[in-house]
VOGU-3710 file (C-alpha; in Angstrom, 3 decimals, decimal comma):
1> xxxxxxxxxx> 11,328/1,921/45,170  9,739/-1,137/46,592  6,060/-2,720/46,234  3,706/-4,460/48,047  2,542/-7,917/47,007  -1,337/-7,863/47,140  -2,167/-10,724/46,363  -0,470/-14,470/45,198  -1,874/-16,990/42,462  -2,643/-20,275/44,229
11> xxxxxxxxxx> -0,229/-22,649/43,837  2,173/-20,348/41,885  6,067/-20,075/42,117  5,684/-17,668/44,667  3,351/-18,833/46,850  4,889/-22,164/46,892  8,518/-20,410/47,663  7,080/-18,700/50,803  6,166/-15,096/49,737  3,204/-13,750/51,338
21> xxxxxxxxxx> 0,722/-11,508/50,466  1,686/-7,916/52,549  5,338/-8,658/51,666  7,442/-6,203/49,829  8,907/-6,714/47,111  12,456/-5,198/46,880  14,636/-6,699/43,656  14,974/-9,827/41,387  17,836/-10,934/40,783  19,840/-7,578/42,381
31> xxxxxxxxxx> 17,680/-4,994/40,093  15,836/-3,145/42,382  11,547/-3,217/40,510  9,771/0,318/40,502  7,136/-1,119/37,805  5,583/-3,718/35,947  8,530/-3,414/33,240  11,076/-3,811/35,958  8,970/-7,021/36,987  8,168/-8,242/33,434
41> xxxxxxxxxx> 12,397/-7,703/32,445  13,846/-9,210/35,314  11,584/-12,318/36,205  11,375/-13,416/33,352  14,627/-15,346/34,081  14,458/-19,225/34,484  16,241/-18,743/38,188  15,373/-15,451/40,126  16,217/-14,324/43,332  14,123/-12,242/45,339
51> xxxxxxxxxx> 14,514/-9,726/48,100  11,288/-9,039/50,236  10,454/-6,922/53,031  8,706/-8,572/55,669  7,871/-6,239/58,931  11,442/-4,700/59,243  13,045/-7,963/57,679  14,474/-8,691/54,315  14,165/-12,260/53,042  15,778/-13,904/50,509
61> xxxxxxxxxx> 13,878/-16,258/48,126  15,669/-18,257/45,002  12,894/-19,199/42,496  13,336/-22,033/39,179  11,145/-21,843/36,716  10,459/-22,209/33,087  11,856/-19,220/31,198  8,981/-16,476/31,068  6,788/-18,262/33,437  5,095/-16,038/35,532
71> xxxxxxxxxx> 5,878/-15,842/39,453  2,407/-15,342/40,505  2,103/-12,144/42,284  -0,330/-9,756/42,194  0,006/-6,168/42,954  -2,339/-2,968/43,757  -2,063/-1,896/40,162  -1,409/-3,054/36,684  1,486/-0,917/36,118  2,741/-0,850/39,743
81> xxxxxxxxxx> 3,057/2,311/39,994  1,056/5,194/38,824  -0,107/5,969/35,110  2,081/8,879/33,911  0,248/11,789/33,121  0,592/14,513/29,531  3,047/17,169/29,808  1,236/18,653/27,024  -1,449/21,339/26,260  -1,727/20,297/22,316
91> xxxxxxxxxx> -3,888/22,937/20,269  -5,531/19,564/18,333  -6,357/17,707/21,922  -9,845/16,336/22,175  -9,983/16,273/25,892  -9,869/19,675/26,410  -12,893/20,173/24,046  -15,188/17,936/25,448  -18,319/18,576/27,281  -18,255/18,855/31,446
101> xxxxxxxxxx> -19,929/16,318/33,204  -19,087/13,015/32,078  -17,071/10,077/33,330  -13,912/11,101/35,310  -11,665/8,699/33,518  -12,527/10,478/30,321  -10,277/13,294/30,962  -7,694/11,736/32,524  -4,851/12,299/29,695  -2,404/9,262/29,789
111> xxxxxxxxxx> 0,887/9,775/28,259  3,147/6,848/29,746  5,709/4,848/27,516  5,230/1,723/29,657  1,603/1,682/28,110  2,322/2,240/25,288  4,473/-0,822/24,949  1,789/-2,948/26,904  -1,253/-1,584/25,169  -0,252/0,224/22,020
121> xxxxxxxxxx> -1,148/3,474/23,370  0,936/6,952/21,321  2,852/8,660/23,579  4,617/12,033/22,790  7,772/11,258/24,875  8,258/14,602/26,306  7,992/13,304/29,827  10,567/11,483/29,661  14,285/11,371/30,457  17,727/10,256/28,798
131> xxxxxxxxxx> 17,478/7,340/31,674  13,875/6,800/30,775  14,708/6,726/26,949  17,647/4,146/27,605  15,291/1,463/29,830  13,578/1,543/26,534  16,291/0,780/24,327  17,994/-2,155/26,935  14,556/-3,689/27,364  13,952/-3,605/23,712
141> xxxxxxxxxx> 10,696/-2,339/24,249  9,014/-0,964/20,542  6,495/1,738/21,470  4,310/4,021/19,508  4,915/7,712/19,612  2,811/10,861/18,550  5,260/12,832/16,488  2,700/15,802/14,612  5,788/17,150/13,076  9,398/16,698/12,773
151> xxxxxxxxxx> 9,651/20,781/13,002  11,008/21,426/16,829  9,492/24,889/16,563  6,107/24,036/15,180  6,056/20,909/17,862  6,694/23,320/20,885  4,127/25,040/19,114  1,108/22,351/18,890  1,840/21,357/22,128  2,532/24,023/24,320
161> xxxxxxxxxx> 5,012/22,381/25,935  9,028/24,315/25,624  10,676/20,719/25,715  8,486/19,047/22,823  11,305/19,667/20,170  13,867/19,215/21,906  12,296/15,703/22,707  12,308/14,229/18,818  16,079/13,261/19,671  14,806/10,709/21,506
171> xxxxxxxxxx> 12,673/9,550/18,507  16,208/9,259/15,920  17,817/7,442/19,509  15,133/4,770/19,252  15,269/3,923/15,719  18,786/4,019/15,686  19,191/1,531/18,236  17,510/-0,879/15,765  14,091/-0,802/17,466  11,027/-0,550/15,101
181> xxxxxxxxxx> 8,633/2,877/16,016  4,534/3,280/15,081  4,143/7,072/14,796  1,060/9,217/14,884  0,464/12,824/12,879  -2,553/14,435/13,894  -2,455/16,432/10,992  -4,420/20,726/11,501  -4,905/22,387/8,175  -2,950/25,525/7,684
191> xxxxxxxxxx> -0,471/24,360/10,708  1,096/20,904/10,221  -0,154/19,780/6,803  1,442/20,760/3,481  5,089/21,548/3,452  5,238/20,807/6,858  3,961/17,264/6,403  6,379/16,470/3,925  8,856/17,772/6,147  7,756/15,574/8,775
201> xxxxxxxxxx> 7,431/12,738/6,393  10,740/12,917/4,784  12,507/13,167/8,324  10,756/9,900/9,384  11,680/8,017/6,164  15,276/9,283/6,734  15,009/6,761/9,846  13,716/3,310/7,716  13,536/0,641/7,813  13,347/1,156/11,568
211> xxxxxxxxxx> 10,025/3,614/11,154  7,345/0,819/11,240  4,334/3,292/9,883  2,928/6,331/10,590  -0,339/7,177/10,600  -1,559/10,721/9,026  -5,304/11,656/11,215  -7,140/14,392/10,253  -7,975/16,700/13,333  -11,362/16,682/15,265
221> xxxxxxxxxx> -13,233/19,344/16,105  -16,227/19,338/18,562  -18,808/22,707/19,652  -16,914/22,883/23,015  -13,706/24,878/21,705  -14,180/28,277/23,835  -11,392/29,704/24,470  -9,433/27,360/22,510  -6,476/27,846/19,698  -8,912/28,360/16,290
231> xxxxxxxxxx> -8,633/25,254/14,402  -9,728/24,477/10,778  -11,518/21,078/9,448  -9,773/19,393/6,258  -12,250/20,305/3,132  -12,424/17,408/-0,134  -9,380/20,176/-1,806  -7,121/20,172/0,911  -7,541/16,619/2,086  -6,953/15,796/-1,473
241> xxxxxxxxxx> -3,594/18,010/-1,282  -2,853/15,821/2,217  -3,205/12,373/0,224  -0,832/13,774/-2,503  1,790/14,627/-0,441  1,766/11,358/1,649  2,133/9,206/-1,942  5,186/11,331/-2,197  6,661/9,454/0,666  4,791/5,944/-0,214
251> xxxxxxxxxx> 6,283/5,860/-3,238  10,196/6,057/-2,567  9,800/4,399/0,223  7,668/1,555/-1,296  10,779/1,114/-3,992  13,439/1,045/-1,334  12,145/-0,915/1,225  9,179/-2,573/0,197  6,682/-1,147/2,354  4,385/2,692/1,503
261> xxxxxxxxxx> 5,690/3,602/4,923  2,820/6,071/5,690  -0,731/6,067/5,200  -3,706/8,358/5,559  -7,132/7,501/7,840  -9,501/6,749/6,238  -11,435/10,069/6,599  -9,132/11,351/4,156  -10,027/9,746/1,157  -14,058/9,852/2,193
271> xxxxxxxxxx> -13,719/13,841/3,262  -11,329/14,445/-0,323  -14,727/12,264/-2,251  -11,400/9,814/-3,513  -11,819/5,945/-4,064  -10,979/3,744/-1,008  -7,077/2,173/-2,137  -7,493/-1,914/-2,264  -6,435/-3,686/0,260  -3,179/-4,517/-1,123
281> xxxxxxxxxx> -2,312/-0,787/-0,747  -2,594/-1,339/2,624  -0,141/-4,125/3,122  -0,581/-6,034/6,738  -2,932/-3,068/7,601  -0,542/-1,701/10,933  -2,094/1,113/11,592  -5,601/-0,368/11,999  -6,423/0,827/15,374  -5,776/4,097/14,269
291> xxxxxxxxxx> -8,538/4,214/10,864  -6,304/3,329/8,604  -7,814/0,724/6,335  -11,133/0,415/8,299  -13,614/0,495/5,793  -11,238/-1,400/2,815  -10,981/-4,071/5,247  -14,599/-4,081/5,948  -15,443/-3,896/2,369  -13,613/-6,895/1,279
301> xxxxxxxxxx> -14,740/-8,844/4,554  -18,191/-8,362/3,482  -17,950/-9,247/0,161  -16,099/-12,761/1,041  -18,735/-13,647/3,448  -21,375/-12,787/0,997  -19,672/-15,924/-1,302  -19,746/-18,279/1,684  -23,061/-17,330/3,188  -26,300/-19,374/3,102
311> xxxxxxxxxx> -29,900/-17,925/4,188  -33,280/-19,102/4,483  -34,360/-17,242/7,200  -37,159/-15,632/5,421  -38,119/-11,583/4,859  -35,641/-9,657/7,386  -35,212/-5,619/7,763  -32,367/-4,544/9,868  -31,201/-0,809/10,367  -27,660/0,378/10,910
321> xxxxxxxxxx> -26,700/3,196/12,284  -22,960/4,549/11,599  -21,618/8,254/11,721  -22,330/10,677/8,684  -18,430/10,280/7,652  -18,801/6,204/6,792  -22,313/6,782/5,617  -21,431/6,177/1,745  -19,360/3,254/2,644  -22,274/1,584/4,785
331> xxxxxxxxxx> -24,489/2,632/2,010  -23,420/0,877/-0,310  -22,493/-2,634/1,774  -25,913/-2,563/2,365  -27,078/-2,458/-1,581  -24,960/-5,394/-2,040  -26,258/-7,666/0,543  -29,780/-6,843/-0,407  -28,975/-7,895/-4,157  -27,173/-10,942/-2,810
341> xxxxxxxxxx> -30,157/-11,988/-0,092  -33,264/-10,087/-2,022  -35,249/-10,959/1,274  -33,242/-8,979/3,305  -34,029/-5,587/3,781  -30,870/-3,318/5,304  -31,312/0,446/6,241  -29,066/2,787/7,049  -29,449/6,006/8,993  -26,363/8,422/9,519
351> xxxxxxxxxx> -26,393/9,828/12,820  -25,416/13,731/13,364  -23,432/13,940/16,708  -25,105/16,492/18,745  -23,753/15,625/21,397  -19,949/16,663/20,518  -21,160/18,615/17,543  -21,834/17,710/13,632  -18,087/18,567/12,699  -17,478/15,418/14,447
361> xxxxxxxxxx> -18,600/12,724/11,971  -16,833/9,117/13,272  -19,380/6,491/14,069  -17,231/5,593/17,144  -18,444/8,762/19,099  -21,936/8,474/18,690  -24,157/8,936/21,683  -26,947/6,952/23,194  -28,570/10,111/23,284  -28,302/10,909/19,890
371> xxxxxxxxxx> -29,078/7,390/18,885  -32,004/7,423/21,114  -32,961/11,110/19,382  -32,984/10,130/16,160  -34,182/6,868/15,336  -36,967/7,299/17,930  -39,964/7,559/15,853  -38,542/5,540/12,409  -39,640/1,709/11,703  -36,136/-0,002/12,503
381> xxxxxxxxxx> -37,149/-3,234/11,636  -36,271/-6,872/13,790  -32,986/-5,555/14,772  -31,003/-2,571/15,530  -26,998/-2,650/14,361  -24,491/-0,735/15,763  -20,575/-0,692/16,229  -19,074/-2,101/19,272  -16,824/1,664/18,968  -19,258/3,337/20,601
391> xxxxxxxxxx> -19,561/1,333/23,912  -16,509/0,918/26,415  -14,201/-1,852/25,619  -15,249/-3,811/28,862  -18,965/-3,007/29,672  -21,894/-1,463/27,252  -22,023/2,275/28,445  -21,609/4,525/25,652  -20,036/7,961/26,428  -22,721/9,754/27,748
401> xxxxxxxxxx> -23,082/7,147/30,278  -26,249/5,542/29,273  -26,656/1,755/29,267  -27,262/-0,047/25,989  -29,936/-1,141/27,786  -31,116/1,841/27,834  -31,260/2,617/24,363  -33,391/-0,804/23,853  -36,154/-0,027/26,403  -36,248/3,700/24,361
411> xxxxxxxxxx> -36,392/2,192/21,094  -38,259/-1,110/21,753  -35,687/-2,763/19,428  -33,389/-5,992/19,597  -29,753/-4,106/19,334  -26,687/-5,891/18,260  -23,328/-4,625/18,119  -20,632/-5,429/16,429  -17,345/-5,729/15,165  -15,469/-4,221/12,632
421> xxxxxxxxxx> -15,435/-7,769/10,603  -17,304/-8,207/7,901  -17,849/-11,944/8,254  -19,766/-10,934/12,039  -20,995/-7,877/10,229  -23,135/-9,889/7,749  -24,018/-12,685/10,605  -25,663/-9,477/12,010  -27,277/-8,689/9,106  -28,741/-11,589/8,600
431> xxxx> -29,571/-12,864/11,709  -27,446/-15,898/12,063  -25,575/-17,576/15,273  -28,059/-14,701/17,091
//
């Protein structure tokens, strides 16, 4: 496979070797490139030779350069190729039980390795190949896969797919090559949790120190599951029983190799009514993104800015808003600013999510239209806070496609958002550097 050069940075290697944009490019240094890997791998060489297609031509061009330095071309897509699609039809999937009518991209289900070496994305490896498997392992390329359970049966199973457990070989062929793995369990009452977890568990601990963490999610359900495999929520008894049976794991694994191994979202402990662990418990926090450690991390963020913060800025009332699941946690951040700063007034309001339905309780999927809904006719105060998890990463449209802009001419209100950080939290809250 070949690709067309789109585009060259000005001045760059290549466009001070001769390459032109329209040219195709063919190989580096004799490896023929079908993707951004291929292109990352191979050029990152301190001399590079490069065959390109020009009209019916091929060119030769020998490039030195600093090791790693890019060559400056630019290509048609990020990846170079096209994202790789899911194989899968998981029973726990939370496309297929959204609502119709919203973005396009929004359904689109990505399940491609190279991203999830680029981005961090999970992927569930059973679109791949032996080949595709061993590029991983010669490019040394650590990835993050969605396991759900170490049971080839149950996994065929969860996913509908015939090749899912055949696929976890791939998972022992990573580790075992010495590369480190992130893996996911989206863990369904009654299905994966239980005996099954420890199961799963247990087989990933059998691969340390190469397992980096896994993270144990509890499943989300919305109102749009028609026709869908009947699911279950986690209750406070049995995610109580999941948290027990992950310390099972944490602790032999903490003894041996120094590090709890796997950890449990958040939601867990705050759906189970169980004390947040310190943040200790949580060791370099690595599964983060996923909502492990979220509001421990927030917690002791706030509570160090409180010691460093100054303010004179006079009487202040601020609202948050924040899904009914983080409510308590919000809650009471809020009582201790106010008896640190006694003229500061902070409200919070949990949000029900309408929209996607109220078993669906995570402040990142709250809607402008449920914002909008509720808080329409209550005093907010100076200043409306929200997270930045509800807007897209690169613009503010939330994901029923209104603007935040929107939601400020609705509610007449200043709204901030922001991060999960508690020192730009409590700058928020108080009204500083705004």
């Amino acid at each position: 496979m070949a690709v067309e050069i789109t585009g060259l940075d000005k001045c760059g290697h290549a466009e001070r070797a001769g390459i032109q944009a329209g040219d195709i490019l063919v190989s580096i240094n004799g490896h023929e490139i079908e993707d951004v890997l291929d292109y990352m791998f191979y050029a990152a060489e301190n001399r590079t030779e490069l065959v390109i297609k020009r009209g019916g031509e091929e060119l030769t061009f020998k490039i030195r350069k600093s090791e790693y330095d890019d060559l400056g071309m630019q290509f048609e897509s990020f990846l170079m190729d096209n994202k790789r699609s899911c194989s899968n039809k998981c029973i726990f999937c939370f496309i297929d039980q959204m609502p119709p009518g919203m973005r396009e991209t929004l359904y689109f289900k990505d399940d491609d390795a190279r991203l999830s070496f680029l981005q961090g994305n999970y992927v569930t490896l059973t679109n791949l190949t032996d080949k595709d498997v061993q590029r991983i392992i010669d490019m040394r390329l650590n990835i993050n896969v969605s396991v759900h359970t170490t049971n080839p049966e149950l996994r065929c199973m969860m996913m509908h797919n015939r090749f899912a457990g055949e696929k976890l070989k791939y998972i022992r062929m990573i580790a075992e090559s010495g590369l480190m793995l992130n893996c996911q369990i989206v863990c369904c009452p009654g299905i994966n949790d239980g005996d099954e977890l420890r199961r799963t568990l247990n087989d990933l601990y059998d691969l340390m120190p190469n397992i980096q963490s896994v993270a144990i999610v509890p499943v989300g359900v919305t109102k749009f599951r028609e026709g869908l495999y009947p699911l279950t929520l986690f209750n406070e008894k049995t995610a109580g029983e999941a948290i027990d049976v992950i310390a099972e794991v944490q602790e032999k694994s903490l003894e041996k190799y120094g590090t709890r191994m796997a950890f449990a979202a958040d939601e867990f402990y705050l759906i189970a009514k169980r004390p947040l662990p310190e943040g200790d418990f949580y060791e370099d926090y690595p599964q983060y993104e996923n909502g492990v450690g979220l509001c421990r991390s927030l917690i002791d963020e706030v509570h160090s800015a409180i010691e460093l913060a100054e303010y004179d800025g006079g009487k202040r009332k601020v609202t948050i808003a924040c899904g009914t699941a983080v409510y308590p946690v919000q809650k009471s951040l809020a009582e201790d600013i106010m008896a640190a700063f006694p003229d500061v007034t902070v409200q919070v309001i949990p949000i029900l999510n309408r929209f996607f339905g109220e078993t669906i309780t995570v402040t990142g999927l709250i809607t402008a239209g449920d914002l909008i809904d509720q808080l329409k006719d209550k005093d907010l105060g100076d200043e409306l806070l929200i997270s930045k998890q509800m807007l897209k990463a690169d613009e503010p449209i939330f994901l029923d496609d209104m603007h935040l802009d929107d939601v400020k001419a609705a509610l007449n209100i200043k709204i901030t958002p922001t991060a999960n950080d508690g020192f730009e939290y409590l700058d928020a809250v108080l009204g500083i550097g705004i």
